[in-house]
N, C-alpha and C positions, 0 to 999 in steps of 0.2 A: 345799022351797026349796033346799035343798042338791043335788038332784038335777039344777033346772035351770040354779044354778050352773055344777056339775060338766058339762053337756051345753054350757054358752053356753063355759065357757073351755077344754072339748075343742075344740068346732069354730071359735075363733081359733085355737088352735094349728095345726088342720090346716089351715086358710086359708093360713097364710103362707108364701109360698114364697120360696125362696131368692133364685131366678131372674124378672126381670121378663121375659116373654117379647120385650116389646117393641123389648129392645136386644140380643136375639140373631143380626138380621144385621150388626151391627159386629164379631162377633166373629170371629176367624178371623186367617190370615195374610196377611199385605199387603209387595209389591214395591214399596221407599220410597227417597225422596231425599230428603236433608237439601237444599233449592234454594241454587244458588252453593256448596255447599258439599262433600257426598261422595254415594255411593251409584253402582250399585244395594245394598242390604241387604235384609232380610226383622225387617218388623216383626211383634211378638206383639198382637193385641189379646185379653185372654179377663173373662170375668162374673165380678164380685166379689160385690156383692149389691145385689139390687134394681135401683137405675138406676146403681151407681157399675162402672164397667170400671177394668184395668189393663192398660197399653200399656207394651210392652219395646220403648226402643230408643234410638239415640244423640242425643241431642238434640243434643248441638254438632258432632255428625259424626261425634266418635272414642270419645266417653265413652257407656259404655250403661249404662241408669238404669230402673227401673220404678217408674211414676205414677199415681197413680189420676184419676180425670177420671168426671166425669157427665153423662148422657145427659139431654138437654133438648127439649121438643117430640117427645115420641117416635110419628111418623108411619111410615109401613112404611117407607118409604125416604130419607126426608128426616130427619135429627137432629141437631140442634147437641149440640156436645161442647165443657165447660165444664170448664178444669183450672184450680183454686183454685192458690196461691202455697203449694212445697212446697220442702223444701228437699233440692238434691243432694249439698250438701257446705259445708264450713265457710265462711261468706262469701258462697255460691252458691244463688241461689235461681230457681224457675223459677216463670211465671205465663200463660194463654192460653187459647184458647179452638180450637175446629173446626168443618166438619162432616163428615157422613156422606151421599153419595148417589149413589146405583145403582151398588152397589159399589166406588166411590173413598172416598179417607178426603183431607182435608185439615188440616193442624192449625198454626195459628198461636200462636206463643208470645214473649216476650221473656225470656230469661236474663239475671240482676242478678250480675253478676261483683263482688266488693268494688265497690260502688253503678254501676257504670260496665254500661250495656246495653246487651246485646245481640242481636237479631228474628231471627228465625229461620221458617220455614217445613220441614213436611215433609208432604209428597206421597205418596201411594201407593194403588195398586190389589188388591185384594182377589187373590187367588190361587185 
């Protein structure tokens, strides 16, 4: 009994992989616009684990921040991208959502300045 133990919780361990393969074409660098606001710039997206990414880049245009955000619906080329309420800084908080397809990223979000908001959009093409 101990032997099939030891064989069942070896091979969960070797199953689990780091990486979901699923959200590895978001990953990569992207030629982005903050819209009405600044750009061009070069945003980061790279694999955190499983379906969560982290994206480097200005969200109000001047400030640069790394977020994490999860991959939803993960189809080869179609993926919504879900960023929970994190916070950038004391009083500042950020909440939003994206997608992901044929290699464009778009990502919609609102920034909570001490309670006062404000929408944002960033745009960009995979490189």
């Amino acid at each position: 009994m101990k032997y099939v133990a030891l064989i069942f919780l070896t091979l969960i361990i070797i199953s689990c992989e780091k990486y979901d393969e699923e959200i590895l074409p978001v990953v990569g660098v992207y030629e982005a616009n903050v819209v009405g606001v600044s750009g061009p710039f070069s945003i980061s997206v790279s694999s955190d684990r499983g379906n969560r990414i982290l994206i480097d880049a200005p969200w109000d245009g001047e400030n640069w921040a790394v977020l994490e955000a999860r991959i939803r619906n993960e189809h080869e080329w179609d993926k919504d991208i879900v960023i929970r309420e994190q916070w950038l800084a004391d009083g500042v908080t950020l909440v939003g959502e994206g997608i992901f397809f044929d290699y464009s990223i778009q990502l919609d979000y609102i920034i909570w300045i001490d309670n006062i908001r404000h929408d944002f959009t960033i745009v960009g093409t995979k490189l």
